[in-house]
KOLBAMI-896849 format. One line per 10 residues: number of its first residue (from 1); for each residue y, z, x of N, C-alpha, C. Coordinates in nm, 4 decimals. Each point is the difference from the previous one (the first is absolute). Layout:
N
NUM> Y:Z:X:Y:Z:X:Y:Z:X | ...
//
This chain:
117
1> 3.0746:2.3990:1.4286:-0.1365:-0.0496:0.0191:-0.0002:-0.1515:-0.0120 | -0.0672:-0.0632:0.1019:0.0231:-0.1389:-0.0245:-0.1171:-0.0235:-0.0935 | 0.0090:-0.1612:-0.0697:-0.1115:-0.0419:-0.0971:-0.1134:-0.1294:0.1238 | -0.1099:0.0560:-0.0234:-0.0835:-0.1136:0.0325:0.0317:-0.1226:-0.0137 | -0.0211:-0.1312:0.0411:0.0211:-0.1113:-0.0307:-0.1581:-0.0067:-0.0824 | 0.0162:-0.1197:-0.0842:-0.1071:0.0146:-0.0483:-0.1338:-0.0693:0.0275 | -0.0761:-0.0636:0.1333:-0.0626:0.0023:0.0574:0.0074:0.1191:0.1295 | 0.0762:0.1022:-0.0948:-0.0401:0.1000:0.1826:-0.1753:0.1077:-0.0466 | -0.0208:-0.0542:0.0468:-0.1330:0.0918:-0.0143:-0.0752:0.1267:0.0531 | 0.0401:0.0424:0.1234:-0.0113:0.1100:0.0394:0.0972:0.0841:0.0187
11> 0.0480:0.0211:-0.0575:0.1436:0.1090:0.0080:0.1724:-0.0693:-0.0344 | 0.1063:0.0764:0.0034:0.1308:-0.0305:0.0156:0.0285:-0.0850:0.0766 | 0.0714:-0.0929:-0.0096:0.0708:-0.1105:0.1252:0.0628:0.0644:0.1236 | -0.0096:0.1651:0.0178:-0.0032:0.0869:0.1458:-0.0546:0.0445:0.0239 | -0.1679:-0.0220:-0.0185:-0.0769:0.0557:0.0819:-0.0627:-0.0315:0.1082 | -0.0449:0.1267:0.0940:0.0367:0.0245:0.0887:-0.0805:-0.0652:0.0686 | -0.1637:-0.0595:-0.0266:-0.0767:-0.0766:0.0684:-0.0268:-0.1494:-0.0939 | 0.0344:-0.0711:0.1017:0.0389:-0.1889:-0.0522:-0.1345:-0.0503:-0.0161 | 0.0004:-0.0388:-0.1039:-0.1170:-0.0585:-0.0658:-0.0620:-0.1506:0.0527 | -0.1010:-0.0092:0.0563:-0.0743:-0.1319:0.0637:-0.0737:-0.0530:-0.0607
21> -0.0054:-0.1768:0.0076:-0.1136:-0.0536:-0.0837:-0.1005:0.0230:0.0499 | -0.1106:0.0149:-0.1058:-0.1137:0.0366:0.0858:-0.1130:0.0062:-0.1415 | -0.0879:-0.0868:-0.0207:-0.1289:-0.0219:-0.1052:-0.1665:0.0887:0.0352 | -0.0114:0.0375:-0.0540:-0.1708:0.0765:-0.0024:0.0065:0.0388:-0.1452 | -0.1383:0.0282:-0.0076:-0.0769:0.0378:-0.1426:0.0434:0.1017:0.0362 | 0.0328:0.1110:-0.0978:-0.0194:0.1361:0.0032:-0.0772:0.0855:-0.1219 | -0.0435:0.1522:0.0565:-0.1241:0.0247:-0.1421:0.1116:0.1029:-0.0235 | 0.0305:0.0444:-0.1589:0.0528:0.0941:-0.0397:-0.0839:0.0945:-0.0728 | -0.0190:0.1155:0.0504:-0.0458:0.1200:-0.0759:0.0439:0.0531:-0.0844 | 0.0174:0.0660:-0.1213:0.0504:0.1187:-0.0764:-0.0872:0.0613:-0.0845
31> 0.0312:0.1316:-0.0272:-0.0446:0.0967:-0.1023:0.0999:-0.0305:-0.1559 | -0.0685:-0.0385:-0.1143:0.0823:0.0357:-0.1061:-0.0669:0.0965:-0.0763 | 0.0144:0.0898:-0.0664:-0.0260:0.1152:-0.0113:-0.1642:0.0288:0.0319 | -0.1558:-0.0071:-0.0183:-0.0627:-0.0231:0.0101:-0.0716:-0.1398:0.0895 | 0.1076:-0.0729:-0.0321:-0.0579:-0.1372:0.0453:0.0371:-0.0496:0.1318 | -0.1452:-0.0237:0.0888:0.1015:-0.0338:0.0966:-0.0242:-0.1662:0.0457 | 0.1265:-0.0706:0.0386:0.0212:-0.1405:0.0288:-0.0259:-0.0684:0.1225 | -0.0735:-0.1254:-0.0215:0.0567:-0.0772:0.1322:-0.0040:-0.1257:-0.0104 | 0.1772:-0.0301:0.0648:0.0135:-0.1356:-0.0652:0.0278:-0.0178:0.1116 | 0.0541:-0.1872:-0.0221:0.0365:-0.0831:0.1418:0.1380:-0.0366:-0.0560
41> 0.0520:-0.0032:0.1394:0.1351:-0.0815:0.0063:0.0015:-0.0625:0.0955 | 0.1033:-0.1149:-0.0117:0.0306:-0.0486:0.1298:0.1311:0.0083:0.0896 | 0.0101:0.0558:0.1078:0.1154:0.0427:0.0572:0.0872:-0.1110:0.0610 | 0.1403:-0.0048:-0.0465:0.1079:-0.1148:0.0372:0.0649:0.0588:0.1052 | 0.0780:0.1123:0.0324:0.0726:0.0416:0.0869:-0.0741:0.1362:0.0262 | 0.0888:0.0434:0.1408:-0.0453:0.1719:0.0445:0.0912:0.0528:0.1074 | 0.0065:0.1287:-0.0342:0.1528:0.0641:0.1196:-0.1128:0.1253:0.0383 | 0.0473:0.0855:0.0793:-0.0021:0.1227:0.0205:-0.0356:0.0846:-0.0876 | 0.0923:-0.0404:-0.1306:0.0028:0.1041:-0.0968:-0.0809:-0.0563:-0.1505 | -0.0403:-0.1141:0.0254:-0.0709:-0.0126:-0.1227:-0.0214:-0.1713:0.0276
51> -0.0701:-0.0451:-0.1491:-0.0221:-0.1275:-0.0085:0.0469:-0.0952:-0.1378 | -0.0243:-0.0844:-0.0197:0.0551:-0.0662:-0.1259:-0.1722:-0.0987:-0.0101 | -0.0318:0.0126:-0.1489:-0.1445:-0.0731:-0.0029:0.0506:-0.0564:-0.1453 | -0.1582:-0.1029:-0.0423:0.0516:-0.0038:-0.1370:-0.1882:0.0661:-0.0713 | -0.0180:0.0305:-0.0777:-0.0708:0.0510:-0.0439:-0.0114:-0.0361:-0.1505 | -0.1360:-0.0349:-0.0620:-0.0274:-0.0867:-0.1525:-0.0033:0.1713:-0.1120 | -0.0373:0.0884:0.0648:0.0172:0.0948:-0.0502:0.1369:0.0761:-0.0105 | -0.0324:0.0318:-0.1264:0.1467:0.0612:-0.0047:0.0060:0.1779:0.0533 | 0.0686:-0.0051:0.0742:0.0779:0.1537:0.0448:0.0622:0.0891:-0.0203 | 0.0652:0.1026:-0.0028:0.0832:0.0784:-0.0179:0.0986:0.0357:0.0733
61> 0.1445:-0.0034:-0.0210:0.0632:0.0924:0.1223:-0.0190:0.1337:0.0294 | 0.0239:0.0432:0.1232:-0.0139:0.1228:0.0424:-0.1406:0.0491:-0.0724 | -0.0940:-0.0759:-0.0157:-0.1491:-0.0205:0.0602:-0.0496:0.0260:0.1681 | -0.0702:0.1211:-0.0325:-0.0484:0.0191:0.1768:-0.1333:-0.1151:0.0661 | -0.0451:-0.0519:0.0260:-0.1112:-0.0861:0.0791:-0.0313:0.0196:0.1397 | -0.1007:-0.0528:0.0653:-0.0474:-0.0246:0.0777:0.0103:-0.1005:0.0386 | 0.0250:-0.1295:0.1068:0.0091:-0.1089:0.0311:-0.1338:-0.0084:0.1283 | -0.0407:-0.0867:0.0051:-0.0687:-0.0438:0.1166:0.0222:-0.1368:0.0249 | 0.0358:0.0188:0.1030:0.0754:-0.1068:0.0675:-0.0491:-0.0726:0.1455 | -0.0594:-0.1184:-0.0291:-0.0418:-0.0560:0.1244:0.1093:-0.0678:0.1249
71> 0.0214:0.0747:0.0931:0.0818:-0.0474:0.1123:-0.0449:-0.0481:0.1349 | 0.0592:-0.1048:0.0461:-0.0525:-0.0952:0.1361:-0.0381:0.1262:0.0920 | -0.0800:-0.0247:0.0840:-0.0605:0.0768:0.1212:-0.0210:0.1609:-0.0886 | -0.0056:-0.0130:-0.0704:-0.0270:0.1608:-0.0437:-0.1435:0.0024:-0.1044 | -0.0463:0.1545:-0.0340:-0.0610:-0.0171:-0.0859:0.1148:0.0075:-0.1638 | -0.1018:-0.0361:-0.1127:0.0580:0.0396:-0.1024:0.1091:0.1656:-0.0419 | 0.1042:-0.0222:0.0594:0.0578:0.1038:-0.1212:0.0393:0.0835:-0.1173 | -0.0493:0.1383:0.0647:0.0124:0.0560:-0.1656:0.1428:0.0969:-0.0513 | 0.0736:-0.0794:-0.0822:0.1899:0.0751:-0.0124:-0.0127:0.0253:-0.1326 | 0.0309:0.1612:-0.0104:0.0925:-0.0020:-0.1174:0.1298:-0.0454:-0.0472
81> 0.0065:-0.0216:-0.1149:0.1151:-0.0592:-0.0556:0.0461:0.0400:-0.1692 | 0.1329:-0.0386:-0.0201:0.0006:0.0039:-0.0800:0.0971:-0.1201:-0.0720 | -0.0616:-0.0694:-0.1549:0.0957:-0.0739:-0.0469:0.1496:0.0217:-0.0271 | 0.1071:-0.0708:0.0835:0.1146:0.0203:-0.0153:0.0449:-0.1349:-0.0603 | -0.0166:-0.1427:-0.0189:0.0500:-0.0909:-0.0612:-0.0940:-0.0846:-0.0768 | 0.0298:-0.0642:-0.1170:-0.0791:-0.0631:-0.0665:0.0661:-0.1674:-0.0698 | -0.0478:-0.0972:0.0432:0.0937:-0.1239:-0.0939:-0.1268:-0.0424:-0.0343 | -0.0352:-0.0266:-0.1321:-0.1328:-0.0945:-0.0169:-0.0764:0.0798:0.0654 | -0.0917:-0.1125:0.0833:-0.1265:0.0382:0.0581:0.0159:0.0451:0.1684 | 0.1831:0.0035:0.0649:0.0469:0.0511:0.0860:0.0218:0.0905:0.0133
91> -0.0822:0.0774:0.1122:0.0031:0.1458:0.0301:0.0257:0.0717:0.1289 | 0.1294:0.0625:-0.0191:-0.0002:0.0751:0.1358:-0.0404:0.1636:0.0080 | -0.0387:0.0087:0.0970:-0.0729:0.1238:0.0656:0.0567:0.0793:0.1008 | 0.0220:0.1079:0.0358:0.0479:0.0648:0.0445:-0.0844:0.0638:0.1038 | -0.0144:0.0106:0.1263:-0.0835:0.1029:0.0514:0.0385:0.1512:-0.0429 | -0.1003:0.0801:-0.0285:0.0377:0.1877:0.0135:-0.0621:0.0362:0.0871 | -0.0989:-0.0422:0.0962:-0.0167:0.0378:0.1055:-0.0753:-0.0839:0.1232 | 0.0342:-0.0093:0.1627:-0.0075:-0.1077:0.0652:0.0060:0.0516:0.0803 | -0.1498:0.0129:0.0977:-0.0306:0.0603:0.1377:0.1027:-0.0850:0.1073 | 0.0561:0.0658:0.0870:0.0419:-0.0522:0.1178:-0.0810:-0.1040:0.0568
101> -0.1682:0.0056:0.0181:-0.0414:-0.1461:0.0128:0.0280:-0.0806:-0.1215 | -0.0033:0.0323:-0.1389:-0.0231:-0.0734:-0.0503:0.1543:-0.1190:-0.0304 | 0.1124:0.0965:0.0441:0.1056:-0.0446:0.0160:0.0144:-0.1561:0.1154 | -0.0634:0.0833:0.1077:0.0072:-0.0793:0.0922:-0.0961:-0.1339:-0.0016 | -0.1146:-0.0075:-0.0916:-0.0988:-0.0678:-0.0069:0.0779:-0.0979:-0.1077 | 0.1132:0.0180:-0.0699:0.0436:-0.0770:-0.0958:0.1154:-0.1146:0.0752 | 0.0732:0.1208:0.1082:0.0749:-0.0719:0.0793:0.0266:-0.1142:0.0732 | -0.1909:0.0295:0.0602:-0.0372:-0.0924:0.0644:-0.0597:-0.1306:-0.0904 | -0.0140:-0.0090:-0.0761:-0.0813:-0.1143:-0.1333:0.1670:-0.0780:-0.0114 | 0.1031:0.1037:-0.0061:0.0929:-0.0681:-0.0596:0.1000:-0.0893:0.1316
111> 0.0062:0.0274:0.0966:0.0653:-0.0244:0.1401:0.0493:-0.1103:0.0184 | -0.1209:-0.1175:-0.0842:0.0561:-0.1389:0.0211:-0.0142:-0.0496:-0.1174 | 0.0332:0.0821:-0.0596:0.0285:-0.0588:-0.2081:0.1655:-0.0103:0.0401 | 0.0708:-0.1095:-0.1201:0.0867:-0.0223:-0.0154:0.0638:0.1530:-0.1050 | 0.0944:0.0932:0.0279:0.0631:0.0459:-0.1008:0.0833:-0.0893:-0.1328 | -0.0284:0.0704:-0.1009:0.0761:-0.0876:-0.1366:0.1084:0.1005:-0.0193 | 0.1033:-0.1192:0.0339:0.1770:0.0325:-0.0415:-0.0446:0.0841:-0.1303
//
């Protein structure tokens, strides 16, 4: 198993969709047992498979959420996710589930973003 570098934020240094710069507010939802949340983050990078934000609230891993996510030419997006990385107030997210548009609606936002080595 390889080790993350330690700015890798959305996954292993082989995964499978390459992470793009790319900034928007994003709203995070969750349920904690009774309670339910909504905070803001702000999103630094985004792939296919998830995003990297930083968030003043603190999180949990393998925490389930909701993300809504504002993308160019689209309306607001609504993805589940779940917390897979945490440094500080750096958080990566994972998609668990991602409509074929919504795939493609990310694709296109990202097309003429620079990928980060």
């Amino acid at each position: 198993m390889k080790t993350p570098f330690p700015d890798e934020v959305t996954g292993p240094v082989d995964s499978i969709s390459p992470r793009h710069a790319f900034e928007a507010r994003v709203r995070i939802r969750l349920q904690r047992g009774s309670q339910k949340l909504s905070l803001q983050g702000w999103v630094r990078n985004l792939s296919e498979s998830g995003l990297g934000a930083f968030v003043a609230e603190a999180l949990v891993l393998g925490e389930l959420v909701t993300l809504e996510l504002p993308l160019p030419d689209s309306s607001k997006q609504v993805i589940p996710a779940q917390v897979v990385r945490a440094l500080g107030t750096e958080y990566g997210f994972q998609f668990t589930a991602l409509s074929a548009e919504q795939r493609q609606q990310i694709r296109a936002a990202l097309q003429d973003r620079p990928a980060i080595p």
